[in-house]
C-alpha positions as CSV (number, residue, x, y, z in Angstrom):
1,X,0.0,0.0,0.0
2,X,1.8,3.6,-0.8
3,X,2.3,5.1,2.8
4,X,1.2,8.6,0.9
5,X,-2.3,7.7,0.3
6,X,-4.8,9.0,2.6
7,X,-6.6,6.7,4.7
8,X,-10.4,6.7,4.3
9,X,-12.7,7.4,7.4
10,X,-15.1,5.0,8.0
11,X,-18.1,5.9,10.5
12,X,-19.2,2.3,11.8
13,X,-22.4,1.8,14.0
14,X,-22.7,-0.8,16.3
15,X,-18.8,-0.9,17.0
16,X,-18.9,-2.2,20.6
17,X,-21.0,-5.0,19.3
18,X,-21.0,-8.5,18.1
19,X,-20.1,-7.8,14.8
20,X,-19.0,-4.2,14.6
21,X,-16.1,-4.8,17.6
22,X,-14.4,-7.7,15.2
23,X,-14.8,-5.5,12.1
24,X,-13.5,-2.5,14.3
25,X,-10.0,-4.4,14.2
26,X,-9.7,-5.4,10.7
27,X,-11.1,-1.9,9.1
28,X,-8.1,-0.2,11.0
29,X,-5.5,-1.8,9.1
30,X,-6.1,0.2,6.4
31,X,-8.4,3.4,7.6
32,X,-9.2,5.6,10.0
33,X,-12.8,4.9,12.0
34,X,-15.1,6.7,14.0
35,X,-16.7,4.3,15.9
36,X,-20.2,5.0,16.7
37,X,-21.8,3.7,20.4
38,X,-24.4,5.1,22.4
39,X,-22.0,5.2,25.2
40,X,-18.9,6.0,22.7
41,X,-17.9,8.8,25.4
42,X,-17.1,6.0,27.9
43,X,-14.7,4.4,25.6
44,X,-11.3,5.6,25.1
45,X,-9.7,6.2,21.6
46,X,-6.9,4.4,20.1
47,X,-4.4,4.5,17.5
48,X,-6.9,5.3,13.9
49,X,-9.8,4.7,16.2
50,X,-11.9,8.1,17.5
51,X,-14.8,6.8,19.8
52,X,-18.0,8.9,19.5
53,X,-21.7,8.9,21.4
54,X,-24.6,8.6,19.2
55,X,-28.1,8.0,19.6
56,X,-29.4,7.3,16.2
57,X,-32.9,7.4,17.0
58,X,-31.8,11.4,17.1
59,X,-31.6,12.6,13.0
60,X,-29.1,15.6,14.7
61,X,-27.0,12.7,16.7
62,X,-26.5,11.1,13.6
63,X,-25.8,14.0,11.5
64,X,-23.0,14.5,14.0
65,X,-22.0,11.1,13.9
66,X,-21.2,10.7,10.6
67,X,-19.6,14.4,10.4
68,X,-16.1,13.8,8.7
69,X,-16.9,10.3,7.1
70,X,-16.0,9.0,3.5
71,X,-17.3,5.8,3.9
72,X,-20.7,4.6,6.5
73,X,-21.2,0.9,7.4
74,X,-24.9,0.4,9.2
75,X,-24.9,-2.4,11.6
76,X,-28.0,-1.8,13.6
77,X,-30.9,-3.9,14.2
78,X,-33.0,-3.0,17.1
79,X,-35.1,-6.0,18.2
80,X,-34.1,-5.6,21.9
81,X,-36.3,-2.8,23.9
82,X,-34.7,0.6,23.7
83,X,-35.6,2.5,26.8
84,X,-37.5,1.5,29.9
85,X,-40.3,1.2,28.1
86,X,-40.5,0.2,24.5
87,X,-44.1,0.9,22.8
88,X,-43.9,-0.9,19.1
89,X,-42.7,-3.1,17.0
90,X,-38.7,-3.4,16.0
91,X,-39.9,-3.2,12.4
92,X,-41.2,0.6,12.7
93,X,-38.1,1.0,15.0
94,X,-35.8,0.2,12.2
95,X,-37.5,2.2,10.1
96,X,-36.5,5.2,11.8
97,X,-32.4,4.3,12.5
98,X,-32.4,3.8,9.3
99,X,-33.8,6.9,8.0
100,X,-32.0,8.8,10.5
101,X,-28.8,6.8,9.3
102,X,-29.4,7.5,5.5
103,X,-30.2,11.5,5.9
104,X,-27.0,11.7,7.9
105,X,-24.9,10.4,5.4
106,X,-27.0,12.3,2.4
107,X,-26.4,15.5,4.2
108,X,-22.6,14.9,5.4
109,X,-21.8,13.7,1.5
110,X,-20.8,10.0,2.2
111,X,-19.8,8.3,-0.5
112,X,-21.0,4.4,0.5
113,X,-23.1,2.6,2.8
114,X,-22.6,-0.6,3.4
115,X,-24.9,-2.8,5.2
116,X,-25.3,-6.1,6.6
117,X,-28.7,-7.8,6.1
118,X,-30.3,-11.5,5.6
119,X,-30.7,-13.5,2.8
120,X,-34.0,-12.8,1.1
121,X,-35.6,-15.7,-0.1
122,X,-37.2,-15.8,-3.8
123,X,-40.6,-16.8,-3.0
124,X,-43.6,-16.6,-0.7
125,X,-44.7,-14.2,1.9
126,X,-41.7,-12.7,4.2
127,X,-41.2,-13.0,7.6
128,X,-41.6,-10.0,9.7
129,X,-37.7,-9.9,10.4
130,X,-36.9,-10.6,6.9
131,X,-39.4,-8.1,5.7
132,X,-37.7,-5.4,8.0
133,X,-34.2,-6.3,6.9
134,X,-35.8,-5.5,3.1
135,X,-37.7,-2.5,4.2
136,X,-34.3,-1.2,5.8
137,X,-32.0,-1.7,2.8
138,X,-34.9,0.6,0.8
139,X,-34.9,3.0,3.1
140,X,-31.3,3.6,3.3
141,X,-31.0,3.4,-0.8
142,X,-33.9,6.5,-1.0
143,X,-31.3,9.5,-0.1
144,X,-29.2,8.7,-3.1
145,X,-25.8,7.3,-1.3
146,X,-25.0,4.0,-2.8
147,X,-25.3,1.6,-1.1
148,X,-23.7,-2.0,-0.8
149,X,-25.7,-4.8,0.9
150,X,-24.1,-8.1,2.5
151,X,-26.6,-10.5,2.9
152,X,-26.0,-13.1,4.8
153,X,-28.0,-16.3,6.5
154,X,-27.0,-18.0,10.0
155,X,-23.4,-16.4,11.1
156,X,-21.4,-19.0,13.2
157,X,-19.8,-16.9,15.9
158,X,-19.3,-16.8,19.4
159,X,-21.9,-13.9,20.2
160,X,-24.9,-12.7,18.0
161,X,-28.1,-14.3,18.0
162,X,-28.5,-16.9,16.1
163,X,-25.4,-19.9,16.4
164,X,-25.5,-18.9,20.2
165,X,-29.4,-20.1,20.8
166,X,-28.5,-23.1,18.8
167,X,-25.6,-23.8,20.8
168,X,-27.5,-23.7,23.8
169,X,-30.1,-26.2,22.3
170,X,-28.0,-28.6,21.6
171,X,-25.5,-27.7,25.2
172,X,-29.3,-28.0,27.3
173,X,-31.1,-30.8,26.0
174,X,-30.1,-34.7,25.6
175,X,-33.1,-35.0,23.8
176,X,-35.3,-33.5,21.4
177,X,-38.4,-33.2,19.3
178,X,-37.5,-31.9,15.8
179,X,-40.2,-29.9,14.2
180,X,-40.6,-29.5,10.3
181,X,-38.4,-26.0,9.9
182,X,-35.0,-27.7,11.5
183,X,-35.5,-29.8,8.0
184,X,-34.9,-26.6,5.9
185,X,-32.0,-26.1,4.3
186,X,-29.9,-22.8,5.2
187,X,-26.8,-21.2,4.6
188,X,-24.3,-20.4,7.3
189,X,-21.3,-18.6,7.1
190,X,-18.6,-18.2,9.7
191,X,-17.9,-15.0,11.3
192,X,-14.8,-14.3,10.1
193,X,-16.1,-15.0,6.3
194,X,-18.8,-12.2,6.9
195,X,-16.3,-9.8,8.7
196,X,-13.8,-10.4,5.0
197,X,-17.3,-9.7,3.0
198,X,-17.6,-6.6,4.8
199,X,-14.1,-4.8,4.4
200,X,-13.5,-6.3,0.7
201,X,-16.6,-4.2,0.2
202,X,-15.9,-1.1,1.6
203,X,-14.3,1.7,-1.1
204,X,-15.3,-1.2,-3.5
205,X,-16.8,0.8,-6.3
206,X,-17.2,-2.6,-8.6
207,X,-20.0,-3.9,-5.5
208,X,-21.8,-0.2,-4.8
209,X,-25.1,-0.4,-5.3
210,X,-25.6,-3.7,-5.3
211,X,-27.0,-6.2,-2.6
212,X,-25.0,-9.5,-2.6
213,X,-25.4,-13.2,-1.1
214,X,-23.5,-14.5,0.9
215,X,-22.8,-18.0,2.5
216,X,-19.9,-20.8,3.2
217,X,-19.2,-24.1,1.4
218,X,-21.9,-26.0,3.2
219,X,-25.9,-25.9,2.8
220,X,-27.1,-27.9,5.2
221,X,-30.2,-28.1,7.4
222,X,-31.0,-26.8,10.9
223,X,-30.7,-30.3,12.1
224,X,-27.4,-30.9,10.5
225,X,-25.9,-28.5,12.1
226,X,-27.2,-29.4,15.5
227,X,-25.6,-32.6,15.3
228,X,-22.3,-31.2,14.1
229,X,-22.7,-28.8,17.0
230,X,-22.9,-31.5,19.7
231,X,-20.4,-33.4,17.9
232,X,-18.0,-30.4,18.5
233,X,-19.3,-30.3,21.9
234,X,-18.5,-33.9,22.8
235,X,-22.5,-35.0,23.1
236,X,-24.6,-37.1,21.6
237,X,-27.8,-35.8,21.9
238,X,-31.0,-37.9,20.3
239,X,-32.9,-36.5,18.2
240,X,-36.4,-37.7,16.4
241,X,-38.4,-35.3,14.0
242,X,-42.1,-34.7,14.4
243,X,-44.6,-33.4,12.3
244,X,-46.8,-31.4,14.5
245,X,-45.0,-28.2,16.4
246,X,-46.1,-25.2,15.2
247,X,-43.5,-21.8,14.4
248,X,-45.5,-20.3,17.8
249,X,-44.9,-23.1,19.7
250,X,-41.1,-23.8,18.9
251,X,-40.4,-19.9,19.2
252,X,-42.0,-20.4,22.8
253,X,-40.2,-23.5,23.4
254,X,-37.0,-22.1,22.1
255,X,-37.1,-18.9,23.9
256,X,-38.0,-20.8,27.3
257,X,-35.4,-23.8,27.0
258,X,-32.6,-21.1,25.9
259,X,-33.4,-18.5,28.4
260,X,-33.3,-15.7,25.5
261,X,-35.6,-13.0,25.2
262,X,-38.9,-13.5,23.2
263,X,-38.2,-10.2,21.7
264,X,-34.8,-11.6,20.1
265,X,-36.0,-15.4,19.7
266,X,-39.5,-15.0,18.0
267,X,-38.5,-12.8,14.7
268,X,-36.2,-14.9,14.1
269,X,-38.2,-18.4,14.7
270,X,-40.6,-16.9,12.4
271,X,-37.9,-16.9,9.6
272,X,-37.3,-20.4,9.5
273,X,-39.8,-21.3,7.4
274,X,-37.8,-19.7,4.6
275,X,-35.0,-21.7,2.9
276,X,-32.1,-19.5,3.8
277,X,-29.9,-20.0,1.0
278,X,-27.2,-17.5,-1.2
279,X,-28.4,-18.0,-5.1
280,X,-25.8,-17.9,-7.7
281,X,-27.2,-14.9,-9.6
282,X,-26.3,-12.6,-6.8
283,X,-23.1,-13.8,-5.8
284,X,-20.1,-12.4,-6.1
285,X,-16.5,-14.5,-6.6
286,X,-14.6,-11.1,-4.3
287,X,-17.3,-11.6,-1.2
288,X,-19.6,-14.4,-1.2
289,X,-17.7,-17.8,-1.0
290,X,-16.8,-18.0,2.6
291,X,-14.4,-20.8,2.9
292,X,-14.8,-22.2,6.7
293,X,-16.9,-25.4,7.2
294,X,-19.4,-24.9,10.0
295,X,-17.8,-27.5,12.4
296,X,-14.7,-25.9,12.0
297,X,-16.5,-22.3,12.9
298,X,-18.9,-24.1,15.6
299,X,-15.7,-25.4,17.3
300,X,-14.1,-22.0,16.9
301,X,-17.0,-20.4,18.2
302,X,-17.5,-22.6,21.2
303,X,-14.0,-21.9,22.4
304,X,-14.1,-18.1,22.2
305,X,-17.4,-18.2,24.0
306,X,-15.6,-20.3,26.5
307,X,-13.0,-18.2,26.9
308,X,-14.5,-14.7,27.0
309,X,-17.0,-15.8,29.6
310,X,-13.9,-16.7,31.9
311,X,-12.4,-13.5,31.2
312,X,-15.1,-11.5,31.6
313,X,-16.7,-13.0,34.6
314,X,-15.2,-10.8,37.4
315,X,-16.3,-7.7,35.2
316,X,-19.5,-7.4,34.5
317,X,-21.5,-4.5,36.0
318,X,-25.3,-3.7,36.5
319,X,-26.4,-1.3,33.4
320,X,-27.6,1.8,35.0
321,X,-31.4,1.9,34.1
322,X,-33.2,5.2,32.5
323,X,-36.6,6.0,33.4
324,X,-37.3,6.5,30.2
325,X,-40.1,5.9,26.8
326,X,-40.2,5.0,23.6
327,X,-43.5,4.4,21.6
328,X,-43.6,4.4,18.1
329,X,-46.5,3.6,15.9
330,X,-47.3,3.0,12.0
331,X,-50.6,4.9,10.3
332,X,-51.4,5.2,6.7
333,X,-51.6,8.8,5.4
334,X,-54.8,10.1,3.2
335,X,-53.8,10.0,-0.2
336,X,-51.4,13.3,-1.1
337,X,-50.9,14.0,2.6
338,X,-48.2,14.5,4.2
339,X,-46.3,14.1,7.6
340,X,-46.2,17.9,8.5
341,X,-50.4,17.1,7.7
342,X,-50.6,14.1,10.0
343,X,-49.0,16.0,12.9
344,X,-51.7,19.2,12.7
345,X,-54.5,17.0,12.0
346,X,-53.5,14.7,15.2
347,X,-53.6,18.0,17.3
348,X,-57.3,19.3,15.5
349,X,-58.8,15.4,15.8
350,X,-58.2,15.5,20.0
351,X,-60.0,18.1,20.4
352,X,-62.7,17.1,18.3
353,X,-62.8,13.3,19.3
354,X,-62.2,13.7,23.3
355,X,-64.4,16.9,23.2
356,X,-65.2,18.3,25.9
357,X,-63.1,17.1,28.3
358,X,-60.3,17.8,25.9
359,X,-59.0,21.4,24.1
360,X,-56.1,22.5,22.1
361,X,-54.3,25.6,21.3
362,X,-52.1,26.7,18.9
363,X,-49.9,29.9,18.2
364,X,-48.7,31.4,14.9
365,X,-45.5,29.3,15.2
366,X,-47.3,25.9,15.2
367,X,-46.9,25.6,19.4
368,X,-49.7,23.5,20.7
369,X,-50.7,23.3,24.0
370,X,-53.1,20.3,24.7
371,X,-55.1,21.0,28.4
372,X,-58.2,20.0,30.1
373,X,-61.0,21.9,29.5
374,X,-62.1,21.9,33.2
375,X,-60.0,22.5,34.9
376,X,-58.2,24.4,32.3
377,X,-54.8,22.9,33.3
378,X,-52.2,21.8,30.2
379,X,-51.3,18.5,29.9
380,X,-48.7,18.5,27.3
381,X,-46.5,21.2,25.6
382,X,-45.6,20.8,22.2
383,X,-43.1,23.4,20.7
384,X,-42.3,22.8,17.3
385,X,-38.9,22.8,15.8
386,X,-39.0,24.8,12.4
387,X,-35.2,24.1,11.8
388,X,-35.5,20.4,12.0
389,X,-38.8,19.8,10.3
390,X,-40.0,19.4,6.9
391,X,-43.2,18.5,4.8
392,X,-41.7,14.3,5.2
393,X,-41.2,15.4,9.2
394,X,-42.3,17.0,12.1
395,X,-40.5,17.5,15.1
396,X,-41.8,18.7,18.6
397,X,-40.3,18.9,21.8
398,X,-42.7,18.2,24.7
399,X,-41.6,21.2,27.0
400,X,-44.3,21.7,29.7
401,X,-47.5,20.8,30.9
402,X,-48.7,18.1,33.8
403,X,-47.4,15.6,32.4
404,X,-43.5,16.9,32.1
405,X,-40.7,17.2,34.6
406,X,-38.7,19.9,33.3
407,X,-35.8,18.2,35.9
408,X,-36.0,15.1,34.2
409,X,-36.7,16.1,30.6
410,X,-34.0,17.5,27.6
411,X,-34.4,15.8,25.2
412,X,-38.3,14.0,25.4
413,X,-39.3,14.8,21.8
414,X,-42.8,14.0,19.4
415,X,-42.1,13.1,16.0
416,X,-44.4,12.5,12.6
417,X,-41.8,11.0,10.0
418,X,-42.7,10.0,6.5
419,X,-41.1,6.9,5.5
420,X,-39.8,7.3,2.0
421,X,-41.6,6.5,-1.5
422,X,-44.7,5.8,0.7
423,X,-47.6,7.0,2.4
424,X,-47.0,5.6,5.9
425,X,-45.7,7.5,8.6
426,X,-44.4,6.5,11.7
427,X,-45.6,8.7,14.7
428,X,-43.0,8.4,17.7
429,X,-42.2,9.2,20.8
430,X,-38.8,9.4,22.1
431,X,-36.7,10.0,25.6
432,X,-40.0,11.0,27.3
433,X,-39.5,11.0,31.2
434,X,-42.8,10.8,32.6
435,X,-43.7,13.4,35.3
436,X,-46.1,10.8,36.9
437,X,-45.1,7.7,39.0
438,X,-43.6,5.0,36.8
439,X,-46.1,2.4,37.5
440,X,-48.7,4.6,37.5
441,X,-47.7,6.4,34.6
442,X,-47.3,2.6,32.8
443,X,-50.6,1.7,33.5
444,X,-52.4,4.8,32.5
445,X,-51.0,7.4,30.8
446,X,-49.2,5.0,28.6
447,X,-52.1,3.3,28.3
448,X,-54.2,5.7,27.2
449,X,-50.9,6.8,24.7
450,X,-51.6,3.6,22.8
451,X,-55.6,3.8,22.7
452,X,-54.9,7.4,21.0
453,X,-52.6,6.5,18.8
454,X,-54.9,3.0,17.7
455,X,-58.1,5.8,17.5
456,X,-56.2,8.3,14.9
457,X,-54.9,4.9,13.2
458,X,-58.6,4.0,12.5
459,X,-59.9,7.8,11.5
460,X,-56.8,8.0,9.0
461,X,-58.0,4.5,7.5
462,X,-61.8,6.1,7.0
463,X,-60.5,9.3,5.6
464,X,-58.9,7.2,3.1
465,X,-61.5,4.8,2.4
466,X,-64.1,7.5,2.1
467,X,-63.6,8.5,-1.3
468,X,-63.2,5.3,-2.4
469,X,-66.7,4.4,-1.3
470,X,-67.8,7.2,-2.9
471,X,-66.4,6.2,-6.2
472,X,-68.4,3.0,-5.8
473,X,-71.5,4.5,-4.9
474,X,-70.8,7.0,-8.0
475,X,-69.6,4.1,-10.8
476,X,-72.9,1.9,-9.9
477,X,-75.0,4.7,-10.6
478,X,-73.6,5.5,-13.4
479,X,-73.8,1.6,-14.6
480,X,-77.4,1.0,-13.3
């Protein structure tokens, strides 16, 4: 390499991570990297390494982020809870990082994304995960930064999700009942095979804009590679297929036996039923061959588990818990509307749907103050941000009212986004600190949040279907 060249910066999410702390070391060979954490400020920087914070549910904490970076790699999936409480569905919170991610790298002239996503199977009806990890790669392709997509099946690695649940399957139970999607075939790569995918593709102009299998030397099915798992774990487990458990009972099953969160075990379950497998015609001979068998990986993997959980045993620490919310919800927009719409319509509809108990007011500058009528005390304040809204978003900071601590709120914020090409639009709340007890506050006025939220849902989808039933009424007239 000529020593005068200069050294591209790379902005990678997720780099205290599974994946993003083993890429961390191999991108620094050759580049400088801003690695992005939420807690980036409690890590220290190192030689080509600059560690920075970065909330990217925050479109400004991403623009800052990215600031300075030639080259953006997006390894976030968010179907673990994000605050305290977590109101919505990872797929709708995905839709958000990512838009937050693509903006920031339009706007701080980025050159390439790269992103690491799941196989995508040809035919039939998606998986919620797999439908997500689709939805994503759109999203961050509608700014106009090419982008580079790594898709890739089960990744055999120490951490992660996937290999590790499996692992514990086989490590847990001497015997078991095979249902019909551990006959599937799949695809899985080893983690070090993914992690040379990755940083053959960065600055890679031959691969930008293209989304690219990828997968080892074996396909093989679920139960294959249990049995090659045991086998690298010295047991002999038996195993006899049946024909009758269901994807919502082995998600349940799995979940319970492995002691792993629902919210991580159950979208991915609910893949299974795909056949997980790189196709030749989007393959490429730089990236998608991985070369490690998966005993060879699952042995690897096993020991490096093994030997980071002995390391690491004496260090652990309690996280330190925020009292904080997230809710975010999906509506469908009227045709032709738009998000700045949705957000003064929501404000006009409470007053008319909760009326009287309910009022709102609103300045010249788009403030709104929703209060009870009597007494005529406010409930919320919404100030809206002119400077970081536009007719696809509205922003509002929730600054006063009953319902707000100024001592425990900066940063609680209301937020109408439109998600690109389409006319849905995600309504979210984020970093709210509640004013009122937290299990009071859980059990009403989030409650209440949600029953809103479903009630504007369900006026949207009659404002749209109302001319259409018109146009019924109008054509059988016209035909009669």
């Amino acid at each position: 390499m000529n020593k005068n060249r200069k050294r591209p910066v790379i902005a990678l999410t997720g780099a205290s991570g599974y994946i993003g702390s083993n890429l961390l070391e191999k991108i620094t060979v050759n580049a400088e990297v801003i690695a992005l954490s939420r807690n980036g400020d409690e890590k220290e920087d190192s030689p080509h390494v600059k560690w920075r914070s970065c909330d990217l549910y925050s479109l400004a904490d991403a623009e800052k982020g990215l600031k300075g970076a030639d080259i953006a790699v997006y390894l976030v999936h968010s179907m673990m809870p994000s605050a305290k409480l977590t109101q919505g569905t990872f797929e709708d919170m995905d839709v958000i990082l990512a838009d937050n991610f693509a903006q920031a790298a339009r706007k701080n002239g980025v050159k390439q994304i790269i992103y690491l996503s799941g196989i995508i199977p040809k035919n039939g009806k998606l998986s919620r995960h797999l439908r997500s990890r689709l939805e994503v790669e759109e999203v961050l392709r509608s700014y106009g930064v090419p982008v580079t997509t790594i898709r890739a099946g089960l990744i055999v690695g120490p951490k992660g999700s996937s290999f590790p649940i499996l692992a514990k399957l086989v490590r847990r139970l001497p015997v078991m009942a095979l249902p019909k999607w551990t006959r599937i075939k799949t695809h899985p790569i080893a983690l070090p095979d993914v992690l040379e995918a990755l940083n053959k593709s960065i600055g890679n102009d031959k691969l930008s804009g293209r989304s690219l299998d990828v997968g080892g030397p074996e396909v093989m099915t679920y139960k294959d590679m249990m049995l090659q798992t045991a086998e690298a774990m010295g047991k002999k487990p038996k195993l006899f297929d049946v024909p009758f458990i269901t994807i919502k009972l082995s998600r349940l099953w799995v979940s319970l036996t492995t002691q792993t969160p629902r919210e991580q075990v159950y979208p991915l379950i609910e893949s299974l039923i795909h056949p997980m497998t790189a196709e030749k015609e989007n393959m490429d001979a730089e990236v998608s061959y991985g070369r490690t068998m998966f005993k060879d990986a699952a042995e690897w993997s096993l020991a490096e588990e093994k030997e980071k959980q002995e390391s690491s045993a004496k260090k652990l620490k309690a996280p330190k818990v925020k009292q904080d919310v997230r809710s975010v919800q999906r509506i469908e927009l009227p045709q032709g509307k738009s998000a700045q719409w949705a957000a003064q319509h929501y404000v006009e509809w409470l007053a008319d749907k909760f009326s009287p108990v309910i009022k709102t007011n609103s300045d010249n500058k788009n403030n709104y103050k929703i209060r009870l009528a009597v007494p005529p005390l406010p409930l919320l304040k919404l100030s809206y941000s002119k400077q970081r809204s536009t007719t696809r978003r509205s922003l509002y900071y929730i600054t006063g009212g009953l319902f707000f601590n100024s001592k425990k709120n900066t940063r609680g914020r209301l937020e109408f986004r439109q998600i690109p090409n389409t006319n849905q639009c995600i309504v979210a709340v984020h970093d709210y600190l509640p004013s009122l007890p937290w299990f009071i506050y859980k059990y009403t006025q989030a409650k209440v949040h949600l029953m809103v939220m479903y009630l504007y849902r369900k006026h949207l989808q009659e404002m749209s279907s109302t001319p259409k039933k018109r146009d019924i009424r109008e054509k059988r007239l016209q035909t009669s």
